[in-house]
C-alpha positions as CSV (number, residue, x, y, z in Angstrom):
1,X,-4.5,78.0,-9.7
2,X,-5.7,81.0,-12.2
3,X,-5.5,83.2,-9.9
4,X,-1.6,82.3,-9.3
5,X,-0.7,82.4,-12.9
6,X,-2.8,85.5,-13.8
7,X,-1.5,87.9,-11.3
8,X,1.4,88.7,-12.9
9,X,3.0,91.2,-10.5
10,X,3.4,88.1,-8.1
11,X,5.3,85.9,-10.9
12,X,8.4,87.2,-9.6
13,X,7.5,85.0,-6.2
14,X,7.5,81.9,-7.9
15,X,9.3,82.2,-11.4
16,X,12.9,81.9,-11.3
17,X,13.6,84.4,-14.2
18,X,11.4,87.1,-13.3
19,X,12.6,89.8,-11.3
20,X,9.2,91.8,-11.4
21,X,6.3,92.5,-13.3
22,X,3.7,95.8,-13.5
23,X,0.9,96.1,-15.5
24,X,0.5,98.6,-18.5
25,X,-2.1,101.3,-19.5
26,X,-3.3,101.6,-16.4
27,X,-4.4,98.3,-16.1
28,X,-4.7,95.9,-13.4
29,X,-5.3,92.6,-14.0
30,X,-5.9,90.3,-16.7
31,X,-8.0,90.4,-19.6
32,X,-7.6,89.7,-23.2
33,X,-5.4,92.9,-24.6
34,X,-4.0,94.0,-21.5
35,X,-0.4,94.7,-21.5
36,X,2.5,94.0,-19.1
37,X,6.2,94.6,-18.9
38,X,8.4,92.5,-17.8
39,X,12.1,92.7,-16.1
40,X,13.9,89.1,-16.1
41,X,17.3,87.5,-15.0
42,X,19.3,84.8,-15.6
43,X,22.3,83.9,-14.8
44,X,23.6,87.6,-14.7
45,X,22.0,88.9,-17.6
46,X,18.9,91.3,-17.3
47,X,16.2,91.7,-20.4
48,X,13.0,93.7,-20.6
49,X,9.8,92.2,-22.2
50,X,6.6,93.6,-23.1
51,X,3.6,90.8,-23.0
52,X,0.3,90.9,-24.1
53,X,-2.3,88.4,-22.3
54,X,-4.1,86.3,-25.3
55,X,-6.6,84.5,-23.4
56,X,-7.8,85.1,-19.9
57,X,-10.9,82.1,-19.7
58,X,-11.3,82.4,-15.7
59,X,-10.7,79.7,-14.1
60,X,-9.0,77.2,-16.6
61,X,-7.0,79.1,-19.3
62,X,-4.0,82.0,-19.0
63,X,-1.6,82.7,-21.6
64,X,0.4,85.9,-22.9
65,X,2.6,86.3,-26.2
66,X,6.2,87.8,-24.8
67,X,7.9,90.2,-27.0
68,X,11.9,91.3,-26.7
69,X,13.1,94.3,-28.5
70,X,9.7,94.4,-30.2
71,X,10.1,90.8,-31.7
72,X,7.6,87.9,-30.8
73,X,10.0,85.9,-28.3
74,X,7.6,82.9,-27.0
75,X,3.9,82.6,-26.1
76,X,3.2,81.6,-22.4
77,X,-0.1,79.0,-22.0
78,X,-1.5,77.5,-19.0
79,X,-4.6,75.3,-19.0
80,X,-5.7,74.8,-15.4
């Protein structure tokens, strides 16, 4: 299961709002300070976000603070 949450690039396969999301900095998977951005949609309204992974405790924890416009906008957590 934390390897379905944590590859974020595959969200958009299985999260209704995301439309896709790429890594940042050259990065490629997830550890603590890595950096994502992502493209959403709902209901015909399209928003960028740039999130940065908070915990990355292989194989039980994944979570990311999302930020829109540069404001925090929620934090994402997933204990497995």
């Amino acid at each position: 299961m934390y390897d379905l949450v944590s590859d974020v690039p595959e969200m958009a396969t299985w999260a209704a709002e995301v439309a896709r999301n790429k890594w940042l900095d050259g990065l490629a998977g997830p550890a603590v300070g890595a950096r994502f951005r992502g493209v959403n949609r709902h209901r015909g309204r399209v928003w960028t976000t740039v999130c940065t992974v908070t915990a990355a405790d292989r194989p039980s924890r994944f979570e990311f603070l999302v930020r829109v416009a540069g404001l925090p906008s929620a934090k994402w957590r997933y204990h497995i």
